[in-house]
C-alpha positions as CSV (number, residue, x, y, z in Angstrom):
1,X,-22.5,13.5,-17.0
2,X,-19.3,15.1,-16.3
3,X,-19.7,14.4,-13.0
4,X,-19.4,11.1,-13.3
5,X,-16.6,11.2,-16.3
6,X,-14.3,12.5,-13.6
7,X,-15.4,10.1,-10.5
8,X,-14.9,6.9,-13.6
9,X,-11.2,8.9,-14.5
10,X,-10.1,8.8,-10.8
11,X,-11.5,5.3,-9.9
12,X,-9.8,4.3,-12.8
13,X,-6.6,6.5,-11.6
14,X,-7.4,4.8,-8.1
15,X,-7.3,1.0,-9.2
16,X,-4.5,2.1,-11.5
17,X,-2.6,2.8,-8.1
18,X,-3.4,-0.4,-6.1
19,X,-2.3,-2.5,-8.7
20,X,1.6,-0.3,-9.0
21,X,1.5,-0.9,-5.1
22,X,1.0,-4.8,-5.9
23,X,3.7,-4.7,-7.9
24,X,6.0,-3.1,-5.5
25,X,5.1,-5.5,-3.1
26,X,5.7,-8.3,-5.2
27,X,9.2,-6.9,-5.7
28,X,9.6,-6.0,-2.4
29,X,9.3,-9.7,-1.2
30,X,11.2,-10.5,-4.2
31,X,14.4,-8.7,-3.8
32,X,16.6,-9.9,-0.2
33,X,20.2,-9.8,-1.8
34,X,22.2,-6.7,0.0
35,X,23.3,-5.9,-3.7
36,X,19.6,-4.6,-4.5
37,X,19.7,-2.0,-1.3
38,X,19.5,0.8,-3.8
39,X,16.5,-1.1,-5.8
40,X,15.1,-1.1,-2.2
41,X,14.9,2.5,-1.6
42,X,13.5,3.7,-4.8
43,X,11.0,0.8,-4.5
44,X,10.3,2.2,-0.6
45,X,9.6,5.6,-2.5
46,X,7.5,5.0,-5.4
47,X,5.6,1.9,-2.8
48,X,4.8,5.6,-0.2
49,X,4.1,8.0,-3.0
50,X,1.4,5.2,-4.5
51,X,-0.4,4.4,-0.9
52,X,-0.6,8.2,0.2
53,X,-2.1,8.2,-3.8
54,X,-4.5,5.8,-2.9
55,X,-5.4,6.5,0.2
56,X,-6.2,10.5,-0.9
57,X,-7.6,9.1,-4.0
58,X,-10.2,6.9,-2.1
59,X,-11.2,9.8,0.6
60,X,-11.5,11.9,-2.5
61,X,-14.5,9.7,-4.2
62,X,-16.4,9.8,-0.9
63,X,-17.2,13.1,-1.9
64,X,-20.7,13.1,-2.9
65,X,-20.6,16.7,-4.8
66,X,-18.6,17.3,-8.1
67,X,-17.3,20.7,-7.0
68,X,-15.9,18.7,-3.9
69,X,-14.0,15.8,-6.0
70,X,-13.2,18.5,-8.1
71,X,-11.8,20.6,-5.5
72,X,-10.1,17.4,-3.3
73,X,-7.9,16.5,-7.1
74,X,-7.1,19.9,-7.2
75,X,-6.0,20.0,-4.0
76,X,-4.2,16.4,-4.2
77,X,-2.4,17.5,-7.5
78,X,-0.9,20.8,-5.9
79,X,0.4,18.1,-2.9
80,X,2.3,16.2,-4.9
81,X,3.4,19.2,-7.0
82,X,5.0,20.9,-4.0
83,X,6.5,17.3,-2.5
84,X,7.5,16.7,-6.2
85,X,9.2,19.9,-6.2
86,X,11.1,19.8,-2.6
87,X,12.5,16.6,-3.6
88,X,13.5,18.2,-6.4
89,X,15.1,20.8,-4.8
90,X,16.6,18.3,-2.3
91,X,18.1,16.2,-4.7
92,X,20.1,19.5,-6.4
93,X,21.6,20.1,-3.2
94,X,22.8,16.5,-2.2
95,X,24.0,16.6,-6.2
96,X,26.0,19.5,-5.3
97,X,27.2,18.1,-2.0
98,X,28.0,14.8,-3.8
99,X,30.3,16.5,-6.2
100,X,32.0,18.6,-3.8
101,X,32.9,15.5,-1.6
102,X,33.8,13.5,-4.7
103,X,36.4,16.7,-6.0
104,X,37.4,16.4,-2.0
105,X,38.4,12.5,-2.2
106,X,35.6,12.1,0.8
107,X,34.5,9.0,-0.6
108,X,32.5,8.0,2.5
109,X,30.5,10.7,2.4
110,X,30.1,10.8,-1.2
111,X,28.6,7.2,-1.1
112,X,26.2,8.2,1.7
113,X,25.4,11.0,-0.3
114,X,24.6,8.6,-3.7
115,X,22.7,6.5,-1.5
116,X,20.8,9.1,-0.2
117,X,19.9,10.6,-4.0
118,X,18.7,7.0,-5.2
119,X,15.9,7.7,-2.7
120,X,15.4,11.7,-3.6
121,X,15.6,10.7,-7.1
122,X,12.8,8.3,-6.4
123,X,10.8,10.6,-4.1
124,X,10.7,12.9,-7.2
125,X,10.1,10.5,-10.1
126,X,6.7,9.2,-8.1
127,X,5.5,12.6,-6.9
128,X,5.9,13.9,-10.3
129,X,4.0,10.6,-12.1
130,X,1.6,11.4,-9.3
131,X,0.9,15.0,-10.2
132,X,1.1,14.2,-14.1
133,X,-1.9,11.8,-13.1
134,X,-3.7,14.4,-11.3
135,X,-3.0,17.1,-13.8
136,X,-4.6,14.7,-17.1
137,X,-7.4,14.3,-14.7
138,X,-8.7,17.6,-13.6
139,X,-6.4,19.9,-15.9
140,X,-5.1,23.4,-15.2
141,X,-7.2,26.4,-14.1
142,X,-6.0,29.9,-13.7
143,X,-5.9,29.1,-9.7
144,X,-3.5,26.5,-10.2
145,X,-0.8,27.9,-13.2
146,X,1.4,29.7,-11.0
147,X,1.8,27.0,-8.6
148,X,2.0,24.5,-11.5
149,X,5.1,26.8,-12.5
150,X,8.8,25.7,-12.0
151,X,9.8,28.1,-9.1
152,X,13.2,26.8,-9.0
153,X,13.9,27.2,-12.8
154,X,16.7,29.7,-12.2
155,X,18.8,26.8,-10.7
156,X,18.9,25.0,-13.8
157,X,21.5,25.8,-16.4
158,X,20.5,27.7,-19.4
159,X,21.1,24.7,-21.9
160,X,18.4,23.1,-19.7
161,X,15.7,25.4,-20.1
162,X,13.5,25.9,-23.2
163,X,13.9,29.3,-24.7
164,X,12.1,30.4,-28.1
165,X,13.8,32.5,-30.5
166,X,10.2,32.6,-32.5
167,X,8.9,36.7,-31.9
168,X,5.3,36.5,-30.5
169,X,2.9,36.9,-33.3
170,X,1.7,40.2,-30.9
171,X,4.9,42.0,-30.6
172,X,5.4,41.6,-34.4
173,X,4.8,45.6,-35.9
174,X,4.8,45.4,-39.5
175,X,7.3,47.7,-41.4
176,X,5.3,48.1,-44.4
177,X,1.9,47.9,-46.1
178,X,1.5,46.3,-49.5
179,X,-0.6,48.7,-51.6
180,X,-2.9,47.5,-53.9
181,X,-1.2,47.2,-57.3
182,X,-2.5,49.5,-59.5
């Protein structure tokens, strides 16, 4: 029964897919004005990031065995984790680049470099929809929760990242009993 729970889930992820790439297509035709360029390289993104989804999705239900499908999602969602975070990591850099050429009045370059983050911006957006996908589908298992960890987390400023003041119920040593009253 499970088995067939997750095939259902990723045709169902599958056809989900096909039908984003018909939408892109449509808008792809759609858009020819030289004012949408920008619209047109996110749209090139997320149009690649949904055909490579498709295309892995549809190899991985020819596999007859459940450990196999199980295995091929796994495998799939730890791909697009890894693209999801290098365009991540990408886009930081051509941030930083950006801003240095803007502080430099290289406005040139800084408008390549814009250009060039609409489309890293994308990149990440649809590798990360991807992996969310994935992850709903097959979950996390102890294999998988390091790489599903944000290795570059130190880049980030502090504001950014989610800190808990709350002391672990474990590391919590009580200072005194209550005896019983007498």
């Amino acid at each position: 029964m499970e088995h067939e729970t997750l095939r259902i889930k990723t045709a169902k992820l599958r056809r989900k897919s096909q039908r984003a790439l018909g939408v892109y297509r449509k808008a792809e035709r759609s858009s020819g004005e030289s004012s949408k360029q920008l619209q047109e390289a996110q749209l090139i993104e997320w149009k690649s990031v949904n055909e490579t989804l498709t295309l892995k999705l549809s190899a991985a239900l020819e596999e007859s065995a459940q450990k196999g499908l199980s295995a091929r999602l796994m495998a799939l969602r730890d791909f697009f984790h890894s693209h999801w975070r290098e365009a991540e990591t990408k886009a930081y850099r051509r941030q930083q680049e950006l801003l240095s050429a803007a502080q430099n009045a290289e406005y040139i370059k800084a408008a390549g470099l814009a250009q060039e983050l609409v489309s890293l911006k994308a990149r990440e957006q649809a590798n990360r929809a991807a992996y969310s996908e994935l992850q709903g589908l097959v979950g996390r298992t102890r294999g998988t929760a390091a790489s599903a960890a944000s290795p570059d987390q130190d880049r980030k400023p502090a504001s950014q990242t989610q800190v808990s003041n709350e002391p672990l119920a474990a590391n919590v040593i009580p200072l005194r009993r209550r005896t019983s009253q007498r």
